[in-house]
PAMI-839657 format. One line per field, with one value per residue (C-alpha): residue number from 1; x, y, z. Coordinates in Angstrom, 3 decimals. Last residue first. Layout:
BEGIN
seq = NUM, ...
xx = X, ...
yy = Y, ...
zz = Z, ...
//
This chain:
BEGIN
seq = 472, 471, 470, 469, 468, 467, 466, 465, 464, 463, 462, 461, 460, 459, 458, 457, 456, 455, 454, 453, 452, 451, 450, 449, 448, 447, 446, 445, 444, 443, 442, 441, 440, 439, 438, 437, 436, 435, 434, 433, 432, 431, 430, 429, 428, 427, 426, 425, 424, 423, 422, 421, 420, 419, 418, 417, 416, 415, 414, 413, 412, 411, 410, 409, 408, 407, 406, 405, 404, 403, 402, 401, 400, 399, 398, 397, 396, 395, 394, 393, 392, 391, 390, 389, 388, 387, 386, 385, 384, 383, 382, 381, 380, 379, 378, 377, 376, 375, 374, 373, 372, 371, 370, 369, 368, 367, 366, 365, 364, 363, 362, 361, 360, 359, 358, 357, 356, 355, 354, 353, 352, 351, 350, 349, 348, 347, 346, 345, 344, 343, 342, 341, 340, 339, 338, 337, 336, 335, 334, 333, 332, 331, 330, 329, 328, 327, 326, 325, 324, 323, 322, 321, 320, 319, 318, 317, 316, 315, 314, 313, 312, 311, 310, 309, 308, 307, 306, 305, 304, 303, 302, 301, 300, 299, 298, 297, 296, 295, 294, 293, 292, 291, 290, 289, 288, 287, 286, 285, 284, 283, 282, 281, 280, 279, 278, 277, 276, 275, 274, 273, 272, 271, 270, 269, 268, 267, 266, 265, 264, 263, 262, 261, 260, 259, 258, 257, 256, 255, 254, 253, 252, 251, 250, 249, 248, 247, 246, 245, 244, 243, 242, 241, 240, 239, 238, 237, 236, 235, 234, 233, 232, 231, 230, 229, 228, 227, 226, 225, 224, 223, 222, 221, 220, 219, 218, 217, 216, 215, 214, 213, 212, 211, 210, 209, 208, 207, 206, 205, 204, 203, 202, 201, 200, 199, 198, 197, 196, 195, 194, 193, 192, 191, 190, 189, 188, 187, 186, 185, 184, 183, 182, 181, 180, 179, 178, 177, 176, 175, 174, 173, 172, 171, 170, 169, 168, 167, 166, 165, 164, 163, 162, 161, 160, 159, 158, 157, 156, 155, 154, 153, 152, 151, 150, 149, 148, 147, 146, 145, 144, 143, 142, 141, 140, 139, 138, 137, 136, 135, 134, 133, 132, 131, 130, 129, 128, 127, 126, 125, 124, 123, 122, 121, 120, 119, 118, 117, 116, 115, 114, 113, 112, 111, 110, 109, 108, 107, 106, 105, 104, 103, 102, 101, 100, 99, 98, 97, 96, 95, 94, 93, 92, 91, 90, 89, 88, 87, 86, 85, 84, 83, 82, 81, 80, 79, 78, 77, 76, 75, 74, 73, 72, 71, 70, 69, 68, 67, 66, 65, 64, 63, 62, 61, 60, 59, 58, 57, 56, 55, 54, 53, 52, 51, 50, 49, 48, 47, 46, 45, 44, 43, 42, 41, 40, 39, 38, 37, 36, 35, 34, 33, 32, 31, 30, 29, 28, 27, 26, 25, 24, 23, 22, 21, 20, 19, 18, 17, 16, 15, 14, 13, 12, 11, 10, 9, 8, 7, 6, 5, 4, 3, 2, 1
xx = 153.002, 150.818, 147.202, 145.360, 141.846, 139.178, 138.250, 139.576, 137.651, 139.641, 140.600, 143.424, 145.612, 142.509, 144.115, 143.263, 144.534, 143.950, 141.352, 139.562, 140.203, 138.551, 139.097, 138.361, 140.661, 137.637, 135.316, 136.704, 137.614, 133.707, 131.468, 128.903, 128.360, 125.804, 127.505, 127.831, 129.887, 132.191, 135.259, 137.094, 134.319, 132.887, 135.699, 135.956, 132.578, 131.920, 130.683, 133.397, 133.640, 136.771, 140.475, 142.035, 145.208, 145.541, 148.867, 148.986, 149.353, 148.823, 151.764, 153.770, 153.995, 152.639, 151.904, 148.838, 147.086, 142.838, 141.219, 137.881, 136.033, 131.961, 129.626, 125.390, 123.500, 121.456, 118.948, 118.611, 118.384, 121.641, 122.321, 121.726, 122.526, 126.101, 127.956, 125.611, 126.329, 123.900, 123.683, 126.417, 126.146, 129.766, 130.559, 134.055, 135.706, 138.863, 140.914, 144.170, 145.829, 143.753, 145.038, 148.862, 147.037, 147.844, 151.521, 152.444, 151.800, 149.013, 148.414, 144.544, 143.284, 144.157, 144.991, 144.678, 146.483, 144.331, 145.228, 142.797, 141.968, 138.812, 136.805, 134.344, 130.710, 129.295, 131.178, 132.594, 129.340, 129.195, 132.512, 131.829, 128.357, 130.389, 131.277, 127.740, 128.390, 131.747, 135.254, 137.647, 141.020, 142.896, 145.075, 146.205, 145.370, 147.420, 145.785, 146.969, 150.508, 148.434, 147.851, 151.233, 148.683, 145.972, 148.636, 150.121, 147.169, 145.703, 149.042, 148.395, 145.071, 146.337, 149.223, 146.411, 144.093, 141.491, 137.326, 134.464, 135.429, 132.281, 131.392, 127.573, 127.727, 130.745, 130.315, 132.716, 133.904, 136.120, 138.347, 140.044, 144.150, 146.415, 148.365, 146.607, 143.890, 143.821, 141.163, 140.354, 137.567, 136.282, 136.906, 134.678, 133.326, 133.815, 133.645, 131.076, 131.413, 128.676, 129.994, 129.645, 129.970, 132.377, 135.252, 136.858, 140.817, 138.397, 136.906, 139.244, 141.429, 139.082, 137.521, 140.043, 140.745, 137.390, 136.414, 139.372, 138.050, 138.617, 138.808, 137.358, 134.193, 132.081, 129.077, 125.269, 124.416, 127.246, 129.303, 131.715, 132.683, 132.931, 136.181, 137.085, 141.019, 142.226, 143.782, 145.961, 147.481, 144.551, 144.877, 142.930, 141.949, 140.135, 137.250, 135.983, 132.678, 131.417, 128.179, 125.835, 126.429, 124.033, 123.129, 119.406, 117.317, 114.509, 110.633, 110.094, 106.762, 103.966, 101.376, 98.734, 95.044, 94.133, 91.136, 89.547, 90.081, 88.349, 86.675, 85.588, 86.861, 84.667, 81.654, 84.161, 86.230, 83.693, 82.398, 86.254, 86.964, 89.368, 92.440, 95.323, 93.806, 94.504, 98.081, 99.344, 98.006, 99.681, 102.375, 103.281, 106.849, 107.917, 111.601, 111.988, 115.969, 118.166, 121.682, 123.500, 126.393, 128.713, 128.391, 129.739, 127.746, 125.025, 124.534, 123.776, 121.234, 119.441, 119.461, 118.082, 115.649, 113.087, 113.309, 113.391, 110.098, 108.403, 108.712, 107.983, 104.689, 103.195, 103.367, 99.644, 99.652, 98.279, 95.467, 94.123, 93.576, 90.506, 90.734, 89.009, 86.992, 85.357, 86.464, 84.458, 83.872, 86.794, 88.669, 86.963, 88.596, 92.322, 91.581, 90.863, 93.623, 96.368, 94.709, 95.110, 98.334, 99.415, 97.913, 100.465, 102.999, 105.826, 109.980, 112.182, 115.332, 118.246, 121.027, 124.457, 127.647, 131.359, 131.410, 133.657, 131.470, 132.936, 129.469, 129.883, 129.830, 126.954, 125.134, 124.353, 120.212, 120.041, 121.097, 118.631, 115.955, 116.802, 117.653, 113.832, 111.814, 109.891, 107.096, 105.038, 105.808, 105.429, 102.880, 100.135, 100.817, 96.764, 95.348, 97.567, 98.392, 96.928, 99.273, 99.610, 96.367, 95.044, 97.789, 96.278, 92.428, 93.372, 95.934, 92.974, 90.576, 93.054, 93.063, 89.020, 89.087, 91.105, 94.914, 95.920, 94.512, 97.214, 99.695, 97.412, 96.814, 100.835, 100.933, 98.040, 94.860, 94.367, 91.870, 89.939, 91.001, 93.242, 91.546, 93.121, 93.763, 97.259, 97.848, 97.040, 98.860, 102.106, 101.371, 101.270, 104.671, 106.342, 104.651, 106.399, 110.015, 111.395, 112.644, 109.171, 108.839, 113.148, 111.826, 109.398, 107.000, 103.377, 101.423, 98.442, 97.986, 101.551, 101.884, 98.693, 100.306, 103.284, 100.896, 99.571, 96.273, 93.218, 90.444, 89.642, 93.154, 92.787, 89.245, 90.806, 94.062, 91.929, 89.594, 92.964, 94.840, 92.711, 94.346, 97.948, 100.412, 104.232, 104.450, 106.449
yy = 71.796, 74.091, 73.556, 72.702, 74.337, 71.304, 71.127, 71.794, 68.181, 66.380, 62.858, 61.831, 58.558, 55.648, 52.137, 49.386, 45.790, 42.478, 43.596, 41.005, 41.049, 38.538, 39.045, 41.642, 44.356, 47.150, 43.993, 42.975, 46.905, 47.541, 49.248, 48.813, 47.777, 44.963, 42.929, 40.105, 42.422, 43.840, 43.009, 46.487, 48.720, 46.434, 47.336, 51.046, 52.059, 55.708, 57.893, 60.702, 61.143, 59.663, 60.060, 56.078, 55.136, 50.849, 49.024, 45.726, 41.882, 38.815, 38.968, 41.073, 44.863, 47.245, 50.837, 52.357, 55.660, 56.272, 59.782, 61.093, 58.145, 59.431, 57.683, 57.515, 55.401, 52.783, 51.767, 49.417, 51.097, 50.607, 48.849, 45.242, 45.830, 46.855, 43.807, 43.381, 46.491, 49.009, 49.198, 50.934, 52.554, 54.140, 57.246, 56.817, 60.881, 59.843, 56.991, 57.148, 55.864, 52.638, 51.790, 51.349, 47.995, 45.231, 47.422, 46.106, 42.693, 40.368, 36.783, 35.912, 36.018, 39.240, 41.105, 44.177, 46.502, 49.558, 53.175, 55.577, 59.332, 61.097, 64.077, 66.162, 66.756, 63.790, 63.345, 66.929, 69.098, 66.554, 68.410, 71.761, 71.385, 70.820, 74.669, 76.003, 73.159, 75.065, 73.791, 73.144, 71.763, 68.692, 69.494, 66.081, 62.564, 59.174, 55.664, 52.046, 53.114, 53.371, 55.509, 57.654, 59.218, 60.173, 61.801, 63.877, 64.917, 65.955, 67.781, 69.870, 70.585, 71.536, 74.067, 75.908, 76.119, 74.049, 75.029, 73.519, 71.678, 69.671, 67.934, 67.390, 65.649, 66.119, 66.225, 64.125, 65.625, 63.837, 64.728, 61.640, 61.709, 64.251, 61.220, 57.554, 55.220, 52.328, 49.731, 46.394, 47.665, 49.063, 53.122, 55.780, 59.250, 62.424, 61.876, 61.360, 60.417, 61.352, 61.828, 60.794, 61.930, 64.315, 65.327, 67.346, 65.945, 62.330, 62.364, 63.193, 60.418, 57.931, 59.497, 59.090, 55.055, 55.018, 55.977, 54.348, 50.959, 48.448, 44.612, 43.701, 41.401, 42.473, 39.888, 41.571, 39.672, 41.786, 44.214, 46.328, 49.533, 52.445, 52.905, 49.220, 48.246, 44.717, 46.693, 48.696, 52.520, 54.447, 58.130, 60.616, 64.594, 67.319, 67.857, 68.949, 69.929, 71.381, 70.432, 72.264, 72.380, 70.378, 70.462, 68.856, 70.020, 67.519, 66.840, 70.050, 69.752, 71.666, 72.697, 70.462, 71.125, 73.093, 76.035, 75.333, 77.938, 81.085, 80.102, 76.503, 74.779, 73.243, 75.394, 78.129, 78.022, 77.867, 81.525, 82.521, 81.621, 78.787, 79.607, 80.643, 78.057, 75.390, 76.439, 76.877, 73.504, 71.772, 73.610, 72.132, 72.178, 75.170, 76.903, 79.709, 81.282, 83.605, 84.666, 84.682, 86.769, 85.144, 87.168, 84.578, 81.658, 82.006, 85.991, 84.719, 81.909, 84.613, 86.905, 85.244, 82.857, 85.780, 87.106, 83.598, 82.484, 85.750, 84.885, 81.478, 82.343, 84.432, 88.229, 89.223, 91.518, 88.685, 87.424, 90.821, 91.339, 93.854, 97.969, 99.546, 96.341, 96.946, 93.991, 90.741, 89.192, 90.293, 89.302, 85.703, 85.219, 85.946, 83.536, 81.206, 81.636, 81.516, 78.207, 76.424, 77.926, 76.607, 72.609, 72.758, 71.704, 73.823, 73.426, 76.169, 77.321, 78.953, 79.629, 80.184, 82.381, 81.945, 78.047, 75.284, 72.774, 71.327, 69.170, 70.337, 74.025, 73.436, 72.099, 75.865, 75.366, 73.384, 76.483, 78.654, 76.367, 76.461, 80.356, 80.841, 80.411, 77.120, 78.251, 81.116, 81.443, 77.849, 77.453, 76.312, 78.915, 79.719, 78.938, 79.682, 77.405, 78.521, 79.395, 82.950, 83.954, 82.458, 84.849, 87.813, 87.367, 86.199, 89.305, 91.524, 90.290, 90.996, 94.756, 94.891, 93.720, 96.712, 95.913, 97.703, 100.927, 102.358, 101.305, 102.960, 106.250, 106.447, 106.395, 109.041, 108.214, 108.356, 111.100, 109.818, 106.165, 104.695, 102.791, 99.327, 98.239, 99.185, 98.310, 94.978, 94.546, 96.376, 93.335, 90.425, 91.681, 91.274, 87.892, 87.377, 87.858, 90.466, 89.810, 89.996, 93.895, 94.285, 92.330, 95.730, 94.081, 94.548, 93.614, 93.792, 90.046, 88.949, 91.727, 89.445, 86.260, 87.629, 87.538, 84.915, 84.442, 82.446, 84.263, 86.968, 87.861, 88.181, 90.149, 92.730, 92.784, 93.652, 96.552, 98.296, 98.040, 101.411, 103.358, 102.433, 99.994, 100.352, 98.759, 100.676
zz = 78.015, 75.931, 77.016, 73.671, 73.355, 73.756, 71.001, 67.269, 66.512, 63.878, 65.496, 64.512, 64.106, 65.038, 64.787, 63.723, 63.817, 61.971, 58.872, 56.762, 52.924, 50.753, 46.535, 44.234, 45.549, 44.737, 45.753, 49.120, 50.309, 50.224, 47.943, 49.207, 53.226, 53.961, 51.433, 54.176, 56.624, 53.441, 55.016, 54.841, 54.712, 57.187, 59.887, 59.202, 60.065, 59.224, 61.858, 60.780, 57.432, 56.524, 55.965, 55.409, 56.001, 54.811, 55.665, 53.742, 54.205, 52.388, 49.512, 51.530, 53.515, 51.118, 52.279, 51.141, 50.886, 50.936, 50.493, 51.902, 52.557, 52.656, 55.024, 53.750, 56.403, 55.885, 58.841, 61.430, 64.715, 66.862, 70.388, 68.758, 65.482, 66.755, 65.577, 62.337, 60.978, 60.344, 56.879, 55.362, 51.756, 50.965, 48.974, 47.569, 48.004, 46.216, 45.266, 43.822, 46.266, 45.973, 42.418, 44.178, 45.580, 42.982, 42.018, 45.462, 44.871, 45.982, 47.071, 47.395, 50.802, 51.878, 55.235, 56.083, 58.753, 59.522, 59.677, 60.334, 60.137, 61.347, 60.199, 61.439, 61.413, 63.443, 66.543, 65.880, 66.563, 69.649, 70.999, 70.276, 72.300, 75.785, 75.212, 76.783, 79.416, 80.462, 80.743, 83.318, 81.735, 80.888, 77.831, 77.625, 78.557, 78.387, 78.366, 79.116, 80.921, 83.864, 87.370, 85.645, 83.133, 85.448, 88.233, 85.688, 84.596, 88.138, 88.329, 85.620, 86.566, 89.986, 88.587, 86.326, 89.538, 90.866, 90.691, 92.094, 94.940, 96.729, 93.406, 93.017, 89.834, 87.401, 83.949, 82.048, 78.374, 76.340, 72.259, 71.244, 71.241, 69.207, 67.676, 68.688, 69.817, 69.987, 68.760, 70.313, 72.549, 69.745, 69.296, 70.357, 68.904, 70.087, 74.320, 76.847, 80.547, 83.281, 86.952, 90.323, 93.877, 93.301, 95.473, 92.622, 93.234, 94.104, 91.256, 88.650, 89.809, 89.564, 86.565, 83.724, 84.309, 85.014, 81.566, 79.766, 80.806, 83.847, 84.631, 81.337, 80.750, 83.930, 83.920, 83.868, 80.825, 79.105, 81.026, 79.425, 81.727, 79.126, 76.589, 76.141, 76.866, 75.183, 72.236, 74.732, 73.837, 74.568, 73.644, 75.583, 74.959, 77.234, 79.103, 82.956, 83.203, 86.837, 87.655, 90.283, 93.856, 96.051, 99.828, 100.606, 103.425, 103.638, 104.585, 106.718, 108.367, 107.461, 110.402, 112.161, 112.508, 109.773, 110.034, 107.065, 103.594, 102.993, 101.032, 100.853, 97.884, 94.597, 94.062, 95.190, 92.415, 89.534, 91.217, 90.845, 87.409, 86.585, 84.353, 86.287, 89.152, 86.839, 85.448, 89.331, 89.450, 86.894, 87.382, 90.990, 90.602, 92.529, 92.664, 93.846, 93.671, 95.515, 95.670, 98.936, 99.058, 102.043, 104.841, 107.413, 106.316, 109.660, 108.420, 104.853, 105.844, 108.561, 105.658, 102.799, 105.307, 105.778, 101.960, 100.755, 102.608, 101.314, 98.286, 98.203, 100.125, 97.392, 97.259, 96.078, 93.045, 90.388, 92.544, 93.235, 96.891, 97.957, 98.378, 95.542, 95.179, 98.528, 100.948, 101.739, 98.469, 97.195, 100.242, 99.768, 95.925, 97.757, 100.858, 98.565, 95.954, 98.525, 99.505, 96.566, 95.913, 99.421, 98.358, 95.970, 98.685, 98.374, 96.969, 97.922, 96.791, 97.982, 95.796, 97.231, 95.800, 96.195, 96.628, 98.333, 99.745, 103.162, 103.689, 107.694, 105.783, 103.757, 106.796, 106.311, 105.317, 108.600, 110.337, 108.664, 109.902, 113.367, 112.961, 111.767, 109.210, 109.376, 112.198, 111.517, 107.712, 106.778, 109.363, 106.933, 104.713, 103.929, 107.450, 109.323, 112.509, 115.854, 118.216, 118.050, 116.903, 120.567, 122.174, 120.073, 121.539, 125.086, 125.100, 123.653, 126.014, 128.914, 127.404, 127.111, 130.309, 131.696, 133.217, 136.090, 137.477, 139.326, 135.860, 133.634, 136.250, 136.256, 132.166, 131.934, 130.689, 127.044, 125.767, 122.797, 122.886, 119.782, 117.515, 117.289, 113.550, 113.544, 117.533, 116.135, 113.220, 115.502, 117.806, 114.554, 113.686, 116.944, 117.330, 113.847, 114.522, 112.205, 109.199, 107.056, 107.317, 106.422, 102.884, 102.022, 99.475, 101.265, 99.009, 101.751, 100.835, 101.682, 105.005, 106.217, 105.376, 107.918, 110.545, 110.284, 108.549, 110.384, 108.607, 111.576, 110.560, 107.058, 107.483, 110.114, 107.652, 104.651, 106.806, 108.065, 104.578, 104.063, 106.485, 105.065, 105.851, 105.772, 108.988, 111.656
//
């Protein structure tokens, strides 16, 4: 039985004299019992008839019935409930009649021929915005039609989303073998929804007939689409090659290096994941020309629509041993599934943290050692660095404040010494050294007072606590 009550009778005579299926009648009766919208919806429109029926006064037997065969009120009745049947609704546009069934439920579960791997599933539903339209119009004419003891309110009804979910919850969970079937709305159209929040009924129907046309043709189902949400996967990288840039470089559309750290990293992540793509961000990056050493750079990649979402301790491990024999370019460590809530640590540390260098210099004027001792001595220099000149063309131009920690120095000869440096991180190593036209002050030319360019670099540490280290 419905749970309906004597005075639904006069809202679902109205609703279905209107065009409503069936189960848009149980929507604007409120009727929020899920089992009601399970069952097949002929079923459900003959209990909304025998509900609105009056009974006769004295019944004729069951053997009279059958002697007498069918009355022509009885045939009228079949006419009557066959021709609400067939014709599409006239607020869901067959949504409800037509798209939620086992056909539908089985497109839902191509999950399966996909071969996800997943515990939970979250259905969701995108409408036309033309249903809130006509939601609204059948709603304003049911006041106009009804008592207002008895007639819709906007805010109570049970919109078609709803209802969709409840109906495809269970057919979607019984195809998937039981699996626990979390679910989820989702509808786009708030431009609308936010217009017909606002507009008053009389302003409503100078603009939209209510209730609604008859349509001629139901809704048909655009696309079932399959996705799992990201899974991040971080941890650290050195890069041991100075011809080795950390992102594809292509300039003017031409490749310039045959690979980078990034794909080095992904290929194999990928395909242990079965992902079909990723985003790559890490703590920083080094030149193309730059190594990098010690604990390694702190990376993230988020990985789109992967197929596997988790692998265990022993499968991580592996998928880093199989990363770092693919080259002897890069190494990782403590590879590990994170979460996006921890992805934040990292960029806190692009900016925040610290970062040691050593650089080899050379000189143009001869030096000795006791020329460059000065430098150890050396603390906290704040530098003025203009954007430099190399990056101008990816960077705003502006002058940004970077502080240099402490400075130590190892003399090699007369033209050439090691530089370490501690810095803030973001600060640009290169032009403190050579000045980049006096766009950086002070700079490694004037505090040695004659020209210094730098040969090699390399980055020792970068000091980001993140991602926890994985004990080997």
């Amino acid at each position: 039985m419905l749970p309906l009550k004597e005075k639904d009778k006069p809202i679902v005579q109205k609703l279905l004299s209107a065009g409503c299926c069936a189960r848009c009648v149980l929507r604007f009766c409120c009727v929020s019992v899920q089992a009601a919208y399970r069952k097949p919806p002929q079923d459900t429109l003959n209990e909304l008839q025998a509900f609105i029926s009056k009974p006769p006064e004295d019944p004729p037997s069951k053997r009279a019935k059958l002697e007498a065969g069918p009355s022509e009120e009885d045939a009228a009745a079949a006419v009557k409930l066959k021709d609400e049947e067939s014709r599409v609704c006239v607020v869901c546009l067959g949504i409800l009649q037509d798209l939620c069934g086992p056909a539908q439920a089985l497109k839902v579960c191509t999950v399966k021929a996909e071969k996800y791997e997943f515990d939970t599933l979250v259905l969701s539903v995108s409408l036309p915005a033309q249903l809130c339209v006509r939601e609204v119009s059948v709603s304003v004419w049911c006041h106009k039609q009804t008592p207002k003891s008895i007639a819709v309110d906007r805010d109570d009804l049970i919109q078609v989303k709803e209802a969709f979910k409840w109906i495809m919850q269970g057919l979607v969970a019984k195809e998937l073998g039981g699996v626990a079937v979390v679910t989820r709305s989702v509808f786009t159209r708030m431009a609308v929804v936010k217009a017909l929040e606002k507009i008053a009924d009389a302003k409503f129907l100078k603009h939209y007939p209510s209730p609604p046309a008859q349509p001629t043709s139901s809704c048909i189902p655009q696309d079932v689409q399959c996705l799992h949400m990201s899974v991040f996967v971080a941890g650290r990288y050195n890069k041991f090659c100075r011809s080795l840039p950390q992102t594809p470089w292509v300039i003017d559309g031409e490749r310039r290096m045959e690979s980078s750290v990034e794909e080095l990293i992904a290929a194999p992540v990928l395909s242990s994941f079965r992902s079909d793509g990723f985003n790559f961000s890490s703590s920083g990056r080094e030149d193309v020309d730059v190594r990098t050493l010690g604990n390694g750079r702190p990376f993230a990649m988020e990985l789109l629509n992967p197929h596997r979402s988790r692998l265990s301790r022993a499968e991580m491990k592996q998928l880093q041993e199989t990363i770092n024999k693919s080259s002897d370019k890069i190494r990782v460590r403590d590879l590990q599934i994170v979460t996006r809530e921890a992805m934040s640590r990292m960029k806190e540390g692009e900016e925040e943290k610290t970062k040691s260098y050593t650089a080899l210099i050379w000189t143009l004027k001869p030096i000795q050692r006791e020329d460059i001792t000065f430098i150890d001595d050396i603390k906290d220099l704040t530098l003025d660095q203009k954007t430099p000149l190399r990056v101008l063309h990816r960077r705003a131009l502006a002058v940004r404040q970077r502080v240099i920690h402490s400075m130590n120095t190892r003399f090699l000869d007369s033209h050439h010494f090691y530089l370490g440096l501690k810095t803030q991180a973001g600060t640009y190593i290169k032009e403190f050294v050579h000045g980049d036209f006096g766009r950086t002050k002070p700079n490694l030319c004037e505090l040695l007072r004659t020209d210094t360019d730098i040969l090699e670099l390399d980055v020792e540490s970068v000091d980001v606590d993140w991602p926890p280290s994985i004990p080997e």
